[in-house]
TIDOPA-832481 format. One record per residue (C-alpha): residue in three letters; x, y, z; residue number from 1. Coordinates in steps of 0.25 Angstrom, whole numbers, plus 5000, padded with zeros to 4 digits. Example, Ala and Ser with C-alpha at 12.3 -4.5 7.8 and 13.67 -1.06 7.14 Angstrom:
BEGIN
+------+------+------+------+-----+
: rest :   c1 :   c2 :   c3 :  nr :
+------+------+------+------+-----+
:  ala : 5049 : 4982 : 5031 :   1 :
:  ser : 5055 : 4996 : 5029 :   2 :
+------+------+------+------+-----+
//
This chain:
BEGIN
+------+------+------+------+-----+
: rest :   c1 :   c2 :   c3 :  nr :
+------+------+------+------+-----+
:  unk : 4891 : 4999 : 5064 :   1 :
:  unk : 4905 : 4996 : 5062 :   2 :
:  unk : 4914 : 5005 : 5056 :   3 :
:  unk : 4919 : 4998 : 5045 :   4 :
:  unk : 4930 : 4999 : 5034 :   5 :
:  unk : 4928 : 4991 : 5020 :   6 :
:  unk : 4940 : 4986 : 5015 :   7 :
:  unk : 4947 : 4978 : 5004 :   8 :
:  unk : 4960 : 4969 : 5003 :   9 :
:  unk : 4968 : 4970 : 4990 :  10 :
:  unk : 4976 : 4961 : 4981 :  11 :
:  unk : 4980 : 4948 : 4987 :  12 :
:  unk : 4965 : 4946 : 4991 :  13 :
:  unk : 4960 : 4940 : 4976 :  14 :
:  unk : 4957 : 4924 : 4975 :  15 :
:  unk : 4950 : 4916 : 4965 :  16 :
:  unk : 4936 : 4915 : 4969 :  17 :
:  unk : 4935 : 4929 : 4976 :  18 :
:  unk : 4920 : 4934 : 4974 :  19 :
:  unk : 4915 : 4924 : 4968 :  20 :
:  unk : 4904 : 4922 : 4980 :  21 :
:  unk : 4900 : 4937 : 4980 :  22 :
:  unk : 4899 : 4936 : 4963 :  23 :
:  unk : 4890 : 4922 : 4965 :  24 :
:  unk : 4881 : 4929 : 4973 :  25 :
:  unk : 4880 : 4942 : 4969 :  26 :
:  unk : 4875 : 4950 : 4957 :  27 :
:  unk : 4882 : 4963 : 4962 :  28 :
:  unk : 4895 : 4953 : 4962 :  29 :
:  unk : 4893 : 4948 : 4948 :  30 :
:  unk : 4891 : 4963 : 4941 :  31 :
:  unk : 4903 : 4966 : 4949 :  32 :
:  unk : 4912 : 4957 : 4944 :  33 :
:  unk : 4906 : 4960 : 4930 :  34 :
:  unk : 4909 : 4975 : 4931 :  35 :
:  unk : 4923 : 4973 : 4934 :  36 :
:  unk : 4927 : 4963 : 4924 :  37 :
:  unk : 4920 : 4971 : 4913 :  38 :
:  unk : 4927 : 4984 : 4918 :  39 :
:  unk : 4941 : 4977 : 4915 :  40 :
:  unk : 4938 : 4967 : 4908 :  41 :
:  unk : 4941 : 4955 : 4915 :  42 :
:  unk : 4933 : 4942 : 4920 :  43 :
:  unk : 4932 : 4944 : 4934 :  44 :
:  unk : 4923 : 4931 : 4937 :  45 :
:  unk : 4935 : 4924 : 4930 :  46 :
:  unk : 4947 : 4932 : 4936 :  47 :
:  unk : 4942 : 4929 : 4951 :  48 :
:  unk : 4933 : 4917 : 4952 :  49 :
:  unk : 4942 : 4908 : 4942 :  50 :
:  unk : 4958 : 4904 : 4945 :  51 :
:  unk : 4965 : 4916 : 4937 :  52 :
:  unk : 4979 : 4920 : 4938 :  53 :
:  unk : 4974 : 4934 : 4934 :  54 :
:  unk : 4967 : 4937 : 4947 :  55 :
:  unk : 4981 : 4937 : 4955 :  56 :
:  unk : 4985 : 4949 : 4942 :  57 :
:  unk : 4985 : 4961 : 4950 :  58 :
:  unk : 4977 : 4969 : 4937 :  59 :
:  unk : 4965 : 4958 : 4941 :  60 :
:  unk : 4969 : 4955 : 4956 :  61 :
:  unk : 4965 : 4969 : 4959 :  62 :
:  unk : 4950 : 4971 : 4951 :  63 :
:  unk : 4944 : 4956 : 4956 :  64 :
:  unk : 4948 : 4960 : 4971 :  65 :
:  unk : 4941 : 4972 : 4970 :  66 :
:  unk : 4931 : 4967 : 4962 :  67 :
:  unk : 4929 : 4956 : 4974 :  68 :
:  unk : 4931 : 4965 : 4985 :  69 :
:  unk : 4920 : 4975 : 4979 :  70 :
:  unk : 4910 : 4964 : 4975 :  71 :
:  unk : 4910 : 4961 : 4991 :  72 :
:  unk : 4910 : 4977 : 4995 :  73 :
:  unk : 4898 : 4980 : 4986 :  74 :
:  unk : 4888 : 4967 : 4992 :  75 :
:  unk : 4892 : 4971 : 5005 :  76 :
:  unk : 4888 : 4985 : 5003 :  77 :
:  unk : 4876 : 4981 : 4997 :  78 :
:  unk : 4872 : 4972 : 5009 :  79 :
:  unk : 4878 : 4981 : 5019 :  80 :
:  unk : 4876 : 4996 : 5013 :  81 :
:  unk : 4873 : 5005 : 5024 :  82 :
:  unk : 4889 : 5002 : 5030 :  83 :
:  unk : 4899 : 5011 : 5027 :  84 :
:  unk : 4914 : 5008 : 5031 :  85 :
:  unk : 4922 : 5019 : 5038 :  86 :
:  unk : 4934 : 5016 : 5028 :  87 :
:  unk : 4938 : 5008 : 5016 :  88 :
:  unk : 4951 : 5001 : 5015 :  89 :
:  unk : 4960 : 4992 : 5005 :  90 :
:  unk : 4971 : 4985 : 5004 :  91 :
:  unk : 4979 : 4989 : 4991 :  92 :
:  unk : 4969 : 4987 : 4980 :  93 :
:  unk : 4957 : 4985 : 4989 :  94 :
:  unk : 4960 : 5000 : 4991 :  95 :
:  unk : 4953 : 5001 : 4977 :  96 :
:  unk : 4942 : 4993 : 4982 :  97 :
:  unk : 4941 : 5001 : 4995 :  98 :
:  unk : 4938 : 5013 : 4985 :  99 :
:  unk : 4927 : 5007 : 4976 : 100 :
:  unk : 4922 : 5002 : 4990 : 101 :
:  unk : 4922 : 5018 : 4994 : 102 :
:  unk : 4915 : 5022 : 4981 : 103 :
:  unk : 4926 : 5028 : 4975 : 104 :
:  unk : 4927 : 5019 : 4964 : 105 :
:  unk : 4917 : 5014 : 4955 : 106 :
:  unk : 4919 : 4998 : 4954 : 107 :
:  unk : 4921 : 4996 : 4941 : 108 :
:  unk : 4932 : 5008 : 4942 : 109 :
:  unk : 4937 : 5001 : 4954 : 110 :
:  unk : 4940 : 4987 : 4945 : 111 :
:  unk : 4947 : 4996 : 4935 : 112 :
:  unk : 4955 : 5002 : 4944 : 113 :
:  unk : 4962 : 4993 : 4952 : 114 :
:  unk : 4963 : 4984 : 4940 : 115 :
:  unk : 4971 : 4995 : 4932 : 116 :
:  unk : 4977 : 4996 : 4946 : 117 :
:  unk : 4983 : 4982 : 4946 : 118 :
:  unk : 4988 : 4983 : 4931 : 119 :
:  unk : 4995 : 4996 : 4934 : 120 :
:  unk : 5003 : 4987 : 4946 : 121 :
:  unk : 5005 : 4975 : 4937 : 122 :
:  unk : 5009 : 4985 : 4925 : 123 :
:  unk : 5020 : 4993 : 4936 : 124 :
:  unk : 5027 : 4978 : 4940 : 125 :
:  unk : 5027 : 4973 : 4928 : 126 :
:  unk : 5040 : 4975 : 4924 : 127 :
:  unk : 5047 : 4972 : 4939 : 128 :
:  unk : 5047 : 4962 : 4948 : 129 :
:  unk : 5036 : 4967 : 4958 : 130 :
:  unk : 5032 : 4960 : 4970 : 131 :
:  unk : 5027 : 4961 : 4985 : 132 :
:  unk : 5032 : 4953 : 4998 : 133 :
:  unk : 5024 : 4951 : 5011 : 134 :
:  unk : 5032 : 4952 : 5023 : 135 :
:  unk : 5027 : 4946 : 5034 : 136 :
:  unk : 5031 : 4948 : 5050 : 137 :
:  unk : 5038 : 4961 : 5049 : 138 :
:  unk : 5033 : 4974 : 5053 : 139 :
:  unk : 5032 : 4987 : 5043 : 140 :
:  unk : 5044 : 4994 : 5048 : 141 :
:  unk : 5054 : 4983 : 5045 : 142 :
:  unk : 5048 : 4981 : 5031 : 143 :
:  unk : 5049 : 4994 : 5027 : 144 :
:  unk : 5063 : 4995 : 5033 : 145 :
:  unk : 5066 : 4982 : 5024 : 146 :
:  unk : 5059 : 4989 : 5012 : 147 :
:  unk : 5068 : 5003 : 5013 : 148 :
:  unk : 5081 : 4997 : 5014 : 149 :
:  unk : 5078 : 4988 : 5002 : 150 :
:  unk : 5073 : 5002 : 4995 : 151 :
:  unk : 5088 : 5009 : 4999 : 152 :
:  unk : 5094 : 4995 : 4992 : 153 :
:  unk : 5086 : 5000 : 4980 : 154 :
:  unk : 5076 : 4990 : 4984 : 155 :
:  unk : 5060 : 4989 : 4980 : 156 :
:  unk : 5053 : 4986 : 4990 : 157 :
:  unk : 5040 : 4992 : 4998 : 158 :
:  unk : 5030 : 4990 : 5008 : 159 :
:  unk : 5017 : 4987 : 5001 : 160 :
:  unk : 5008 : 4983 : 5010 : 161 :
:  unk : 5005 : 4985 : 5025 : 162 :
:  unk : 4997 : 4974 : 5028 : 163 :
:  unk : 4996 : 4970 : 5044 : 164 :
:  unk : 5007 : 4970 : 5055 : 165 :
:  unk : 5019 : 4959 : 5049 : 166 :
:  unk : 5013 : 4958 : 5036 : 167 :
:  unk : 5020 : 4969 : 5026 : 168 :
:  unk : 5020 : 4967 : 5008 : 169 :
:  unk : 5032 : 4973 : 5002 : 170 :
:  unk : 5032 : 4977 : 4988 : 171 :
:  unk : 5044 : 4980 : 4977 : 172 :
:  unk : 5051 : 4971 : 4966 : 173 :
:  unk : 5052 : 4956 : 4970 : 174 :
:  unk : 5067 : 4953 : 4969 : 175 :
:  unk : 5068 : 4965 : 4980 : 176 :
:  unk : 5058 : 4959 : 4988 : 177 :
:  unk : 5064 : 4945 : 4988 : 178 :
:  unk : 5078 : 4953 : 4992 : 179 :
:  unk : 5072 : 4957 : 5006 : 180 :
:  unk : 5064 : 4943 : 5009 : 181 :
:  unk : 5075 : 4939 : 5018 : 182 :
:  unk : 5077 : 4954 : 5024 : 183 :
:  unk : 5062 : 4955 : 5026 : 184 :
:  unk : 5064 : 4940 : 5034 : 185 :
:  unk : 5076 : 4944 : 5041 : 186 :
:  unk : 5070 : 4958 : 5046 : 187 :
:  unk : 5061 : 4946 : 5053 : 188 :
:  unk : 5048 : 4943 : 5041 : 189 :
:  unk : 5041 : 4929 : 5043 : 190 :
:  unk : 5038 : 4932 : 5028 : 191 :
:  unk : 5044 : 4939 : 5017 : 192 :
:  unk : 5034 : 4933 : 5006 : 193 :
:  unk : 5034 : 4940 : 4991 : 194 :
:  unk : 5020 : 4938 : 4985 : 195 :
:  unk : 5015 : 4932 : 4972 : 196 :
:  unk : 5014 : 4948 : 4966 : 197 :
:  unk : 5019 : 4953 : 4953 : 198 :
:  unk : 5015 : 4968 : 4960 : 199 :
:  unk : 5023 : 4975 : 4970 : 200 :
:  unk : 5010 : 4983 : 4976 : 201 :
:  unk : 5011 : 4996 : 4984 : 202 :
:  unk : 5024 : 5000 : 4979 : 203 :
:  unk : 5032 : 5009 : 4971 : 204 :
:  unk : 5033 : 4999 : 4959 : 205 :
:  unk : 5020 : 5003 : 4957 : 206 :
:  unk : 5022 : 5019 : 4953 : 207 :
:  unk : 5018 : 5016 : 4938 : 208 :
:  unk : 5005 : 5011 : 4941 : 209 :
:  unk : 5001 : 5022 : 4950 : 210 :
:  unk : 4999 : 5033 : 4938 : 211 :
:  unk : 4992 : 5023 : 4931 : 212 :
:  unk : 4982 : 5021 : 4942 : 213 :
:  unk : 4980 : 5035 : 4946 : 214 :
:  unk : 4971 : 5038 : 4932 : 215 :
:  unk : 4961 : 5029 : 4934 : 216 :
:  unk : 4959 : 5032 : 4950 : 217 :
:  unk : 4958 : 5046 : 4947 : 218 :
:  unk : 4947 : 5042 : 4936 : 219 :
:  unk : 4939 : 5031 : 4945 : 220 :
:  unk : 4942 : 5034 : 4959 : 221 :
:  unk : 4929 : 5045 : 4964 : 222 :
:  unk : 4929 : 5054 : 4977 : 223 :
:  unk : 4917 : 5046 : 4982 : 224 :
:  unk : 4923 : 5037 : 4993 : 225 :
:  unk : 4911 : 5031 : 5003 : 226 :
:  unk : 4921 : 5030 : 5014 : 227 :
:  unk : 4938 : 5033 : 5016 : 228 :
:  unk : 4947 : 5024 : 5011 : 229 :
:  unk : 4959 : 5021 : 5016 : 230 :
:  unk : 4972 : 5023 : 5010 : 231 :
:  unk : 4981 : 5010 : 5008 : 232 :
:  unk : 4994 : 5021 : 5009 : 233 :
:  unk : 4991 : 5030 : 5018 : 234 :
:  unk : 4981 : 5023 : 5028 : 235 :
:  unk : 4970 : 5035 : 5028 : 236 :
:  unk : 4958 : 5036 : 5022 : 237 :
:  unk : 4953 : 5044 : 5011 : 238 :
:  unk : 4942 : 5046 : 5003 : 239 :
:  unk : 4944 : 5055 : 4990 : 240 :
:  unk : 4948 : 5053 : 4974 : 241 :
:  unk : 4960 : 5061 : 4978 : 242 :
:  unk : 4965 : 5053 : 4987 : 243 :
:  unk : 4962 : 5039 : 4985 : 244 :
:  unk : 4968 : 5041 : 4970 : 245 :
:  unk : 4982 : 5048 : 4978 : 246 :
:  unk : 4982 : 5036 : 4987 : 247 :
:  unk : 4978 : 5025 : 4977 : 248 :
:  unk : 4989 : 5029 : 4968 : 249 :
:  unk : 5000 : 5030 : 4980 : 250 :
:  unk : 4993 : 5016 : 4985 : 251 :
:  unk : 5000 : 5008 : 4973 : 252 :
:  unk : 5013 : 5013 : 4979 : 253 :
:  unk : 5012 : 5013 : 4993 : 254 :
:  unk : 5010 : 5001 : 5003 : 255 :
:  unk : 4997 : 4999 : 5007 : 256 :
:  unk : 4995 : 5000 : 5022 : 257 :
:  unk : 4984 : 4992 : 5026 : 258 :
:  unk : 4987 : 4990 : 5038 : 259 :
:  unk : 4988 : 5004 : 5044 : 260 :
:  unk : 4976 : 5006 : 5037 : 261 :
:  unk : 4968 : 4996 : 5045 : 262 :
:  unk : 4976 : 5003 : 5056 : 263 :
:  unk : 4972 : 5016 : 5053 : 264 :
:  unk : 4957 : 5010 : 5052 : 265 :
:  unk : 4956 : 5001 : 5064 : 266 :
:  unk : 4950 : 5011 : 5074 : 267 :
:  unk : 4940 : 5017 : 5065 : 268 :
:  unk : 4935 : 5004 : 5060 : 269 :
:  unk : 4930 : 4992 : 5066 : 270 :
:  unk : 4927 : 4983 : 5056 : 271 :
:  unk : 4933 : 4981 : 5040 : 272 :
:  unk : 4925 : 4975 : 5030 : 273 :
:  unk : 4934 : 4967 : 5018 : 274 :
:  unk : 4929 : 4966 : 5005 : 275 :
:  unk : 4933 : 4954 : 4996 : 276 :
:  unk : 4941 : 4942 : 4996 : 277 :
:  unk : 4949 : 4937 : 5006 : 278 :
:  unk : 4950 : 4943 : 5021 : 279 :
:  unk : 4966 : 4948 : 5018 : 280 :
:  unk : 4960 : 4961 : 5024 : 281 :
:  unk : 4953 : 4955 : 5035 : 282 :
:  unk : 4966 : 4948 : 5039 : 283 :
:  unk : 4974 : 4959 : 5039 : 284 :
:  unk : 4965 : 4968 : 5048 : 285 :
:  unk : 4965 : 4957 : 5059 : 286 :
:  unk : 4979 : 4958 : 5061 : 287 :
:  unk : 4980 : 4974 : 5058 : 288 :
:  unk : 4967 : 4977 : 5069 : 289 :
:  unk : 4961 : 4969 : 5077 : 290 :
:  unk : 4951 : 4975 : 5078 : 291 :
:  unk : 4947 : 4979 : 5067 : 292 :
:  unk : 4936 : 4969 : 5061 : 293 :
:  unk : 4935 : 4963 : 5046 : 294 :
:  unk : 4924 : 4958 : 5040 : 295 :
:  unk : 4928 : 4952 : 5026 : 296 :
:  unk : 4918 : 4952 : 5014 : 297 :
:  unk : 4923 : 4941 : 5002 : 298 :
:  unk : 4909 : 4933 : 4998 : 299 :
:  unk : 4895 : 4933 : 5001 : 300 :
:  unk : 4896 : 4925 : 5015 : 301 :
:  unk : 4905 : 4936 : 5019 : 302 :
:  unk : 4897 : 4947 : 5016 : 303 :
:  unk : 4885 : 4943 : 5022 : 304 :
:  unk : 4893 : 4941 : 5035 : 305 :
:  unk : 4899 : 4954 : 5037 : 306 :
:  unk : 4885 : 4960 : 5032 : 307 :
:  unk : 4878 : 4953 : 5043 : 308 :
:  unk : 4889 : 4958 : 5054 : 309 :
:  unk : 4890 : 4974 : 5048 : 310 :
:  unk : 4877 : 4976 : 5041 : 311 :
:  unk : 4865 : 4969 : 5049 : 312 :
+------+------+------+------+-----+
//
């Protein structure tokens, strides 16, 4: 049997239409989605399957992923119950979903959480000029080099997200990331891209929401966990109250190393399982470890591949 680690991608990941295979053809789905929405009280059917600028809202972007993602981890399981994975894993919010994966949050609690999560984000950028810019064809050293000398100019500006080898998310006030597109170019970037965000993620702009956040984990989050999760900040695993509500607080304000932590996992794990839309994950890992195999669960045709090849 493969030792496996079932993991999550985070915001970014959402599109129109996502689910909507798994809720036509599923029961489980359909009580699902209608648990969610009654426990915030929003239309899910309408905020996914219909064009809505409200799904791109990071209050809503972060429920209807997670939302998706576990809709796809629970038929799986109930297909495929006797597998257990080594580790779970997630990329920024789908560290949330990696935790109600684990047993440590009920599902309900879990669509509460992360949507509270998003308004607490939106809440801290309201009033600045937040944003986030990808960086593409430099490798980490230089970034954070770029990054600290803009921080001595009074500069804010931070590494957000480790994604692969070349590809690096800044965070910080827009105007002060604009300022170093040319130097991020010059220091030899294909691509100093700022992103359609209104959120600087994985930063210090974020401290507000931080306190607000740490009320509700401490009421939801439970010392049950069925495997280790590993942390987005520090690349370890864990697996207690204690520590996942330390870690998830310091998550909102440290950047998420995805990388290392597929790294840290590559020689204890041979295969990954995604859960949700999209394969962002699954590209990722190819260009982070090779070897490492992903399997990728996003509708009903997908799921019933990868529980032929791990489950039969």
């Amino acid at each position: 049997m493969a030792n496996l680690a079932y993991i999550f991608a985070g915001q970014g990941s959402q599109a129109v239409g996502m689910g909507k295979d798994f809720f036509d053809n599923s029961d489980i789905a359909k009580e699902m989605f209608k648990k969610a929405s009654e426990r915030i009280g929003v239309d899910f059917e309408k905020l996914i399957f219909e064009e809505n600028e409200q799904l791109n809202e990071t209050a809503y972007t972060q429920p209807a992923i997670l939302l998706v993602q576990m809709v796809a981890y629970k038929l799986f399981r109930a297909e495929c119950p006797e597998l257990k994975p080594k580790y779970f894993l997630g990329h920024s919010l789908g560290e949330f979903s990696a935790l109600c994966a684990a047993g440590a949050i009920e599902f309900e609690d879990a669509i509460e959480l992360v949507h509270k999560r998003g308004l607490y984000m939106q809440e801290a950028c309201s009033e600045i000029e937040a944003g986030m810019m990808a960086i593409v064809g430099l490798d980490d050293q230089t970034v954070e080099n770029i990054c600290q000398e803009a921080q001595k100019e009074g500069k804010k500006v931070w590494p957000a997200n480790y994604n692969q080898d070349g590809q690096l998310v800044v965070a910080g006030l827009k105007p002060d990331l604009a300022s170093l597109e040319q130097t991020f170019k010059d220091a030899g970037a294909k691509r100093a891209l700022l992103l359609n965000m209104s959120v600087a993620s994985h930063c210090a702009l974020l401290e507000s929401a931080v306190e607000k956040l740490a009320p509700l984990m401490q009421s939801y989050i439970k010392e049950s966990f069925e495997a280790p999760i590993i942390s987005n900040v520090t690349t370890k695993p864990y697996s207690t109250k204690a520590e996942a509500i330390e870690l998830l607080k310091q998550q909102l304000t440290s950047p998420v190393r995805y990388k290392q932590s597929i790294q840290a996992i590559a020689g204890e794990v041979d295969t990954a399982v995604e859960f949700g839309n999209g394969v962002v994950l699954k590209g990722l890992n190819r260009r982070i470890a090779k070897e490492l195999k992903t399997l990728n669960i996003s509708d009903t045709a997908s799921l019933e591949k990868v529980k032929n090849e791990l489950c039969s």
